[in-house]
VOGU-3710 file (C-alpha; in Angstrom, 3 decimals, decimal comma):
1> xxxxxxxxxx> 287,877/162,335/135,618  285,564/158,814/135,456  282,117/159,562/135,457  279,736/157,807/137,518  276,118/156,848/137,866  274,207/155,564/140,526  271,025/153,812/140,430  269,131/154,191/143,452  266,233/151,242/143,255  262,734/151,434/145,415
11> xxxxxxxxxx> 263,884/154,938/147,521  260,970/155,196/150,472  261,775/158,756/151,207  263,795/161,826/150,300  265,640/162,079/153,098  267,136/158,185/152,697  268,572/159,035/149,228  270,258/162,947/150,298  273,007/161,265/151,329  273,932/159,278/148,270
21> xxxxxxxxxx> 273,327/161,305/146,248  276,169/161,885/143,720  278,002/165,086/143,148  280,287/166,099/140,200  280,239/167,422/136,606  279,958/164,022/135,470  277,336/162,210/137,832  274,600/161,543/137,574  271,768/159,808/139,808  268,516/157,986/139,139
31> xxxxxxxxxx> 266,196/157,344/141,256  263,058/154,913/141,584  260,664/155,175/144,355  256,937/154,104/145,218  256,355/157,945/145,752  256,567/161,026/144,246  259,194/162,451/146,664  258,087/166,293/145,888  260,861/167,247/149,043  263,962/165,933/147,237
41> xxxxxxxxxx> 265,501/168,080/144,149  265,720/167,004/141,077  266,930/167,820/137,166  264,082/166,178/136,119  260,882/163,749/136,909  259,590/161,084/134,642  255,917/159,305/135,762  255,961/155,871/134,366  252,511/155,544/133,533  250,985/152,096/131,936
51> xxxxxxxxxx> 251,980/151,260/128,847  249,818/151,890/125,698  247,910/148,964/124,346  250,559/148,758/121,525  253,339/148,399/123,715  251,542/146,320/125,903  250,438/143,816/123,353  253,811/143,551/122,007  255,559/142,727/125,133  252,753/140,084/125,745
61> xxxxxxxxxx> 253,444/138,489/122,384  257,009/138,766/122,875  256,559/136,668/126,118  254,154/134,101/124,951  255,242/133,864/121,725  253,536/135,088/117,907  252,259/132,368/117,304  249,539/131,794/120,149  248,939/135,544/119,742  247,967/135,273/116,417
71> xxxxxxxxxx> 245,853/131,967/117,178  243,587/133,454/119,577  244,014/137,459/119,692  240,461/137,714/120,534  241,742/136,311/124,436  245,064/138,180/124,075  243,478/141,437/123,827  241,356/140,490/126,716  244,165/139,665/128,865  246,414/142,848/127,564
81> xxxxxxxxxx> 243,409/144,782/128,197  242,915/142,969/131,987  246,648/144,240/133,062  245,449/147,889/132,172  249,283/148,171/130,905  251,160/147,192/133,891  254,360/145,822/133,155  254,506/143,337/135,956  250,824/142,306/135,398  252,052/141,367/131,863
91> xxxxxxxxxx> 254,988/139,786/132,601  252,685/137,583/135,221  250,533/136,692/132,504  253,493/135,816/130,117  255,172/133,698/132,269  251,495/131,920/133,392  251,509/131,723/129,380  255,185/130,181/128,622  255,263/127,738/131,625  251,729/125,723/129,867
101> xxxxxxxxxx> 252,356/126,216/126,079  249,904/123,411/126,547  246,901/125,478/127,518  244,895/128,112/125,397  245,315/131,812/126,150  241,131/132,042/126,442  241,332/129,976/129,434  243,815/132,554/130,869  241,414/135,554/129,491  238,333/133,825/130,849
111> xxxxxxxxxx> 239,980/134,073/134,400  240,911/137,679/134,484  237,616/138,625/133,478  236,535/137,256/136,770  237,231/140,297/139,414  237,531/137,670/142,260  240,131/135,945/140,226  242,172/138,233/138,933  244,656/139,229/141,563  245,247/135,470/142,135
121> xxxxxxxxxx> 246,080/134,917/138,677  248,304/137,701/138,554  250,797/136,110/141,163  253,355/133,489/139,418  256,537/132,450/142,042  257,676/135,323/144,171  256,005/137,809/141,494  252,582/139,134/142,667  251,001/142,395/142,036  248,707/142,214/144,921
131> xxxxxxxxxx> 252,254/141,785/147,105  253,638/145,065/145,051  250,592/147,044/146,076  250,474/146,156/149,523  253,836/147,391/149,930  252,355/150,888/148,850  249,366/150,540/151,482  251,292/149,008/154,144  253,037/152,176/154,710  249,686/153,336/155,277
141> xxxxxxxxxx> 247,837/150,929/157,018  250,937/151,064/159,673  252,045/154,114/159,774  252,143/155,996/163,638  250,678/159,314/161,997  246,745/159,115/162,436  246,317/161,298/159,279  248,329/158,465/156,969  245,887/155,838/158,809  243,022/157,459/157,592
151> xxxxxxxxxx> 244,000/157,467/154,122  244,372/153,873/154,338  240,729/153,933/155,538  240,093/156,040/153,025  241,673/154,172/150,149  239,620/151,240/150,970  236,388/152,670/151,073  236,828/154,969/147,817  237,144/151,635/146,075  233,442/150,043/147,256
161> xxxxxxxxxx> 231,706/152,627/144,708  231,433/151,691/141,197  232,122/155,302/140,289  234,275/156,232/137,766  236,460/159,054/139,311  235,804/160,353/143,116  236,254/164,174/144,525  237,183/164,950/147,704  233,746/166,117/148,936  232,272/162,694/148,108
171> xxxxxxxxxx> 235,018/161,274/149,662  234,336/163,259/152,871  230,653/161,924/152,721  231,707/158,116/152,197  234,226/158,376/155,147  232,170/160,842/157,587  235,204/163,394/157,118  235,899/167,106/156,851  236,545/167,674/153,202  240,090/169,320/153,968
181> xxxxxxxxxx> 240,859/165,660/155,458  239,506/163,772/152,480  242,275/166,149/150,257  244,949/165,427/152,254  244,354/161,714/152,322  244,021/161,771/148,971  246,817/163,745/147,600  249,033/160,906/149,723  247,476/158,232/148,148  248,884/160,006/144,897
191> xxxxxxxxxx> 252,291/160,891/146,252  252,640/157,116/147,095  250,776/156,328/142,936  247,836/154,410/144,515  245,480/156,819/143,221  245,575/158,797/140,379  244,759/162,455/139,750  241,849/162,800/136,801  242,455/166,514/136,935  239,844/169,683/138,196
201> xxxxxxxxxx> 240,228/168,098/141,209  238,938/164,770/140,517  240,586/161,201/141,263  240,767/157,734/139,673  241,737/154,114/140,798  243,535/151,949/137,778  241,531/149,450/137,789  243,669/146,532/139,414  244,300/148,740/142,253  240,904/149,160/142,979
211> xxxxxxxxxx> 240,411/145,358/143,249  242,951/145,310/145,846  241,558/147,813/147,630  238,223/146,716/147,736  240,190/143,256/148,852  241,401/145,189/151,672  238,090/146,666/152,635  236,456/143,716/152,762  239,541/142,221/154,923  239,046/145,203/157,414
221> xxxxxxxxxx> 236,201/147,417/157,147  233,320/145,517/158,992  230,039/144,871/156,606  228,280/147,442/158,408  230,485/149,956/158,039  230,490/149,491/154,443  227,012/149,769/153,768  227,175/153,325/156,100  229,619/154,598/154,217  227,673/153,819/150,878
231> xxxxxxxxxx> 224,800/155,236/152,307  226,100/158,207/153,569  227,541/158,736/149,812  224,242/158,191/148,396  222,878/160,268/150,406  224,921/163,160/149,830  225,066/162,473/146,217  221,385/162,794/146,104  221,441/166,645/147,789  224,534/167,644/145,977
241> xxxxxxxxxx> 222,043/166,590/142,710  219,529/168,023/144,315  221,345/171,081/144,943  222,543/171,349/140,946  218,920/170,427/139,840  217,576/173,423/141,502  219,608/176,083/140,375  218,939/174,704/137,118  214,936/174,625/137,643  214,451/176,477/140,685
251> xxxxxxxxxx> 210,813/176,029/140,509  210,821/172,395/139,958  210,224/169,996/142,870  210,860/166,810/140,960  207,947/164,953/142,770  209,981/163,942/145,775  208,480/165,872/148,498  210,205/167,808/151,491  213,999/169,513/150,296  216,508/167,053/150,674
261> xxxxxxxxxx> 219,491/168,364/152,652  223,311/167,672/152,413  225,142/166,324/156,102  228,273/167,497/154,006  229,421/170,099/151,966  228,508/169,692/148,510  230,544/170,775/145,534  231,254/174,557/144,796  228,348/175,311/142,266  227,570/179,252/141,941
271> xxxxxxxxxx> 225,164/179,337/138,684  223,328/177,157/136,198  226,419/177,197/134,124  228,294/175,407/137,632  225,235/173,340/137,728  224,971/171,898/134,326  229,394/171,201/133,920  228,789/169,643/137,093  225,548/167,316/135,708  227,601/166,012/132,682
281> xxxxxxxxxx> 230,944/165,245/134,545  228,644/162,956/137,170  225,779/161,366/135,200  227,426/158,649/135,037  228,136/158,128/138,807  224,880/158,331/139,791  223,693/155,869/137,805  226,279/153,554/138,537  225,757/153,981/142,067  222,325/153,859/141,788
291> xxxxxxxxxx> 222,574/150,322/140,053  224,919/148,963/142,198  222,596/150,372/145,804  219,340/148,746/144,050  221,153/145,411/143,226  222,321/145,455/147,110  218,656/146,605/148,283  219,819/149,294/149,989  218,955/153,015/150,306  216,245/152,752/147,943
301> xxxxxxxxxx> 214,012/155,629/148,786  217,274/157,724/148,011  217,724/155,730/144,781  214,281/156,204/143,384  214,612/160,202/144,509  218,135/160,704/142,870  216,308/159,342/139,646  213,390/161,662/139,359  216,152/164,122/140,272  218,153/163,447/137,570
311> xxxxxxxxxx> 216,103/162,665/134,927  214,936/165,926/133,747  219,470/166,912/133,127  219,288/163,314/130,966  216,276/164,089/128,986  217,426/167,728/128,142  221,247/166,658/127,354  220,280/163,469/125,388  221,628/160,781/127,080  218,969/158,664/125,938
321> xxxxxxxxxx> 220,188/154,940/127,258  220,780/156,908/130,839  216,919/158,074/130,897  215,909/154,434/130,593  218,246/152,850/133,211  217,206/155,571/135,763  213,601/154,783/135,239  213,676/151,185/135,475  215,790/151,487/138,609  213,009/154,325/140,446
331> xxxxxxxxxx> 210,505/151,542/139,201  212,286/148,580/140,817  213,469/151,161/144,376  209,925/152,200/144,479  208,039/148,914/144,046  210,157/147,333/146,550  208,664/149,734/149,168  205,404/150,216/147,977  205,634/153,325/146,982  203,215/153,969/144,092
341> xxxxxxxxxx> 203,496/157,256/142,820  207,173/157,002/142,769  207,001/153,619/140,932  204,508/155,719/138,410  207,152/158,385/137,885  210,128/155,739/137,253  207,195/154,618/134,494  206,828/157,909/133,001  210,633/158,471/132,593  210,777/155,473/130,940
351> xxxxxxxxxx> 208,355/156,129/128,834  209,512/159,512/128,010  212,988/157,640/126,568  211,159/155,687/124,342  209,649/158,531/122,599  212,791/160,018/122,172  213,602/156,937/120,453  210,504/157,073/118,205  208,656/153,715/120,154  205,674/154,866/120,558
361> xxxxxxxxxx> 203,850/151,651/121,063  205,561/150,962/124,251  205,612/154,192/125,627  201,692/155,094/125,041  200,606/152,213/127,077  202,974/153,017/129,880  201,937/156,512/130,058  197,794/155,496/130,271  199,476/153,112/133,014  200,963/155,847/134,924
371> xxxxxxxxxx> 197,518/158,098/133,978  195,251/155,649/136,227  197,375/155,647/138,636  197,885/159,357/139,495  194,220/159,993/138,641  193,679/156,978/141,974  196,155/158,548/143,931  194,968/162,523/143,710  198,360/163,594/142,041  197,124/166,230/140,134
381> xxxxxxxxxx> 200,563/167,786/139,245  201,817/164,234/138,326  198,791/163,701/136,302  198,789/166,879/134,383  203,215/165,468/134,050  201,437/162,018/132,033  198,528/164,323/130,254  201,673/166,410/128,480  204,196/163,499/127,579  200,572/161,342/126,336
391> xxxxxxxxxx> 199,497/164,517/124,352  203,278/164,508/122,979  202,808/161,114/122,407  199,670/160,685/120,540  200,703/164,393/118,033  203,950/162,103/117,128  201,604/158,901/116,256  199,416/161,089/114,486  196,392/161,516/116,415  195,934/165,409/116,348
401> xxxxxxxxxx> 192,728/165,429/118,138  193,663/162,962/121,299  196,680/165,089/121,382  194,927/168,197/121,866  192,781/166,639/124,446  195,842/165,655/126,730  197,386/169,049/126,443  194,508/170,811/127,213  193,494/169,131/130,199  196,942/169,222/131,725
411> xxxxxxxxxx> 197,195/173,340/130,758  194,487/173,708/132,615  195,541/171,462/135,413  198,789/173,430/135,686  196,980/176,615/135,733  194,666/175,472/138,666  197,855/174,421/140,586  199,512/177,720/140,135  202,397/176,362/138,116  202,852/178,822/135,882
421> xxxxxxxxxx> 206,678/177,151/135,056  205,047/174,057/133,722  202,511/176,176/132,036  204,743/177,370/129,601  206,170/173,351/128,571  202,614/172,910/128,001  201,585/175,482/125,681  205,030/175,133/123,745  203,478/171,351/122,991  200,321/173,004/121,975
431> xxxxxxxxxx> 201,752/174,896/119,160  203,473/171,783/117,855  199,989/170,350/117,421  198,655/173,746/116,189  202,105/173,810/113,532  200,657/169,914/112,351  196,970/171,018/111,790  198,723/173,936/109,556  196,999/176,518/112,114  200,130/178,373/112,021
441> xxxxxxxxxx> 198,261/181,997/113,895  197,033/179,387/116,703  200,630/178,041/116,878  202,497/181,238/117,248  200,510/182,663/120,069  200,952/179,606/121,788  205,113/179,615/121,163  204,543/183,184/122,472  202,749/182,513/125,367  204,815/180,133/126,539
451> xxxxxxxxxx> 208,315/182,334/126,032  206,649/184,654/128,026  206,657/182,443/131,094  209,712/181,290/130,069  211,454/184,725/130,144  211,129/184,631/133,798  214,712/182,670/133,579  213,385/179,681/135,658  214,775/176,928/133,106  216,838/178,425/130,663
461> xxxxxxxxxx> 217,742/175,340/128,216  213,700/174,507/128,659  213,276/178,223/127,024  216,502/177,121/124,124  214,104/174,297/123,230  210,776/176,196/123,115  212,839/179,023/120,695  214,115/176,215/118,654  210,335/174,432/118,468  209,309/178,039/117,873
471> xxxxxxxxxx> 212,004/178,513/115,025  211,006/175,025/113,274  207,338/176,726/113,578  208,179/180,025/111,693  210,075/178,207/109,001  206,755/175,933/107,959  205,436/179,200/107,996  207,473/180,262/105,344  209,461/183,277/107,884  212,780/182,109/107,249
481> xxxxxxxxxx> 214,530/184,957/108,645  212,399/185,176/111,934  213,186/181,265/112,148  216,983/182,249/111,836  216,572/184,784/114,509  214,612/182,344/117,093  217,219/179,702/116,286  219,891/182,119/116,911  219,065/183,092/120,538  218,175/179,049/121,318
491> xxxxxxxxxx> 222,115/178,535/119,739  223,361/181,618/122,540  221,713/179,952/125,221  223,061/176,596/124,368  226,571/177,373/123,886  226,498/179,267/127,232  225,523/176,150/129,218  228,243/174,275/126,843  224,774/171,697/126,289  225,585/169,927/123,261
501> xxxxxxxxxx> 222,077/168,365/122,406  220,798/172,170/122,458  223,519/173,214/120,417  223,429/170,561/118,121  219,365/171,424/117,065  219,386/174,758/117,106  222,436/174,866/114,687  220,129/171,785/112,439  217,393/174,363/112,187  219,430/177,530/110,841
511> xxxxxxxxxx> 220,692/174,954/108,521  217,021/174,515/107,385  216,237/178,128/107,489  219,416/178,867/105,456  218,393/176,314/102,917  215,011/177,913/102,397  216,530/180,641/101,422  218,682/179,181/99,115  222,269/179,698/100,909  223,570/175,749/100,841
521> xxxxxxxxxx> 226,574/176,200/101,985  225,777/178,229/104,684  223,611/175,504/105,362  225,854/172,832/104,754  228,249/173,916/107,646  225,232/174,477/110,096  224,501/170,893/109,631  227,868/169,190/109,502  228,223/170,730/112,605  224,890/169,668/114,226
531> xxxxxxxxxx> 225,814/166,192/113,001  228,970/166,351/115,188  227,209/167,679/118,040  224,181/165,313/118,204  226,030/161,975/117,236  224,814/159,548/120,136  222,595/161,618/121,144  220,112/162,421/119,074  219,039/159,363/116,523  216,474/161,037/115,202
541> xxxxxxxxxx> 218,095/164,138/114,386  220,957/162,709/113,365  219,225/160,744/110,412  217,991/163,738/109,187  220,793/165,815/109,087  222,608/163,009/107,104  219,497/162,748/104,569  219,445/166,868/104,097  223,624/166,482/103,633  223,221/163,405/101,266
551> xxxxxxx> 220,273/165,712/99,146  222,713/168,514/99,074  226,077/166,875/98,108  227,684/168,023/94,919  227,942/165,595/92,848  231,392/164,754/91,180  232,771/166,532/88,283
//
């Protein structure tokens, strides 16, 4: 008996191939399709995903030749890195590359850097990737079923965001649908490979499909409709953070007046642990999505809210560069509508970054800014805010006395207003100033004071900080072992919110109580692994930890 193969090329459905399909001991059938065809039966299923940037830059040199490769690779990686390892997109670019041996490849790169370009320079003949994709869509976009015309809809308006992966509830909220909708018009889209899956149920666009289908959007979606559907996202993004925020500080209103509340459902978040995963997987979408809304001058009341909103989870997780961006852009949303006290609270988050990165003559002036103009305005709570980050300030410059001042006047501020939650932030600053005038009975009540408010479970990490400031405090005292313990529960706390800038200092400062008591390598581990943590987080910290490592090395034999 011959054996026999067939190649079936392009297959649009599983019910098109069934019937020649072949049959025997020795045949075999392969089959390549647009789709995932989960209906049709299979030995196997192999994804061709985009080549690695090896593979990719080989096949570009192999096109163009070595020798231009090696005379600019600067631009060749640019342009391998521009096809995001599709095949076709490469073997565009090659033959762009072999028909003008003439021209230089940085000319080439130059032009796929440009996102308005680069789907015209990736068409050469009859080869065109935009033509490839919109055979995918078309199938969409035409379709008789209503539900496979949404998720064209859909698919065009998931690529206006600059977000970096989408769910299906903020899909819902940028295209006004029920979230069971959104799922089903998205797990199409990755049946027919014009979306990907990121995993725990989030999505991604490669990147040169989401230029097409932001082409298409702006081909068929109406400008209006656009901006509605970016507002409606931004909108919903800012309860859904909102909504995380709170069961993270329940007590906290973030100085943006009446609840804000979500016109869609939000994502499934039962506890602080829910709320702070959910934080670190979407910093970064709100802040791009808050850049791109204030560059457009649109929903800027809901931009300069999502940042007060959010900056508290940035501060507390170290994301340092994050905290500045978000401050500057509640400055610029707030300023644009004369809004004051919000432009004074952009300031102070601002501000508060640049003491984390030690610049303390920028960020004093800023917060005596934002001090006048709370004080003019009546903000009391936001005043006694700028009293506790000055007083923070002015201890870390030195100035004991000022800094006593500030923290004073805003403990008793807070305890006027009733907030007993900020209280305890307060009087945990206090006995830093107390530990640097060596009044070490003065700075323990105060750590104890303020554990006592925060035992009421309000802000948990807030309380992993105070024990580790409280630990740092016992071990100047010379109570190693009572610093161990305090930096011990901080660590429990820390690892049970997976927050790796809590972690990270609490396992620094049993590596400092450890040392006092003479056990280096004990110590040694506690700080190699506090160094891992806190890399690109924590500056500061992180120069330390290498200095105490550096002191401690043995030296070779």
């Amino acid at each position: 008996e011959r054996g026999v193969l067939v190649v079936l090329d392009n297959a649009a459905s599983a019910a098109q191939v069934r019937p020649l399909l072949a049959s025997g001991p020795r045949c075999t059938t392969i089959i390549t399709s647009r789709w995932m065809l989960p209906d049709l039966d299979t030995t196997s299923r192999i994804r061709l995903d985009p080549l690695p940037d090896d593979a990719a830059f080989a096949l570009l040199t192999g096109l163009t030749g070595a020798q231009r490769v090696r005379a600019e690779p600067a631009a060749a990686a640019t342009v391998v890195r521009r096809c995001g390892g599709l095949p076709l997109a490469l073997r565009i670019v090659g033959a762009r590359a072999a028909a003008r041996p003439d021209a230089s490849l940085t000319g080439l790169a130059e032009r796929m850097d440009d996102e308005g370009l680069r789907l015209d320079v990736l068409e050469v003949g009859d080869l065109s990737v935009r033509a490839s994709l919109h055979l995918g869509y078309q199938a969409f976009e035409d379709a008789p079923q209503p539900e496979r015309r949404l998720a064209a809809r859909l698919f065009r308006l998931a690529a206006l965001p600059d977000w970096t992966h989408f769910t299906s509830y903020g899909c819902a909220a940028l295209a006004d649908l029920p979230v069971t909708d959104a799922e089903r018009a998205l797990d199409g889209l990755v049946d027919a490979y014009l979306i990907e899956s990121a995993g725990g149920g989030r999505y991604r666009f490669h990147d040169i499909v989401r230029l097409y289908a932001r082409e298409r959007a702006h081909a068929v979606d109406a400008p209006t409709h656009r901006e509605e559907a970016l507002g409606r996202l931004t909108a919903w993004l800012l309860a859904a953070t909102v909504h995380a925020a709170r069961l993270l500080y329940s007590q906290d209103t973030f100085g943006i007046g009446k609840p804000v509340a979500a016109a869609r459902p939000g994502p499934p978040l039962g506890d602080t642990a829910d709320a702070w995963a959910w934080f670190e997987r979407e910093h970064t979408n709100l802040l791009l999505i808050a850049h791109q809304q204030t560059a457009a001058g649109r929903t800027l009341t809901e931009v300069s809210d999502l940042a007060l909103v959010a900056a508290k989870f940035l501060d507390y997780a170290g994301h340092i560069a994050e905290q500045q961006q978000f401050g500057q852009l509640a400055v610029t949303a707030a300023s644009r509508h004369g809004y004051r006290s919000g432009e004074a609270s952009g300031l102070n988050i601002v501000a508060v970054s640049m003491l984390r990165q030690g610049r303390l003559d920028e960020a004093i002036p800023l917060l005596q800014r934002c001090l006048g103009v709370q004080r003019e305005l009546g903000d009391r709570s936001g005043e006694a805010a700028i009293l506790n980050n000055l007083g923070n300030a002015l201890r870390d410059r030195g100035d004991l006395t000022g800094a006593l001042e500030h923290l004073e006047a805003a403990l008793v501020i807070r305890r006027e207003l009733g907030q007993w939650h900020k209280e305890g932030s307060v009087l945990d600053n206090l006995a830093l100033v107390y530990r640097a005038l060596d009044d070490f009975p003065r700075a323990v009540a105060c750590h104890e004071a303020g554990l006592a408010v925060a035992d009421g479970g309000t802000d948990p990490l807030r309380e992993a900080q105070a024990l580790v400031n409280f630990a740092e405090t016992l071990l100047a005292a010379g109570d190693h072992r009572a610093a161990i313990l305090r930096a011990g529960e901080s660590l429990e706390i820390c690892r049970r919110y997976e927050h790796q800038r809590g972690t990270g200092l609490a396992l620094q400062m049993l590596g400092n109580a450890h040392a006092g008591l003479g056990h280096g390598e004990v110590a040694r581990r506690h700080w190699r692994e506090a160094l891992a943590r806190l890399d690109g987080l924590d500056p500061q910290a992180c120069a330390r930890l290498r200095a105490a490592l550096a002191a401690t090395a043995t030296p070779p034999p």
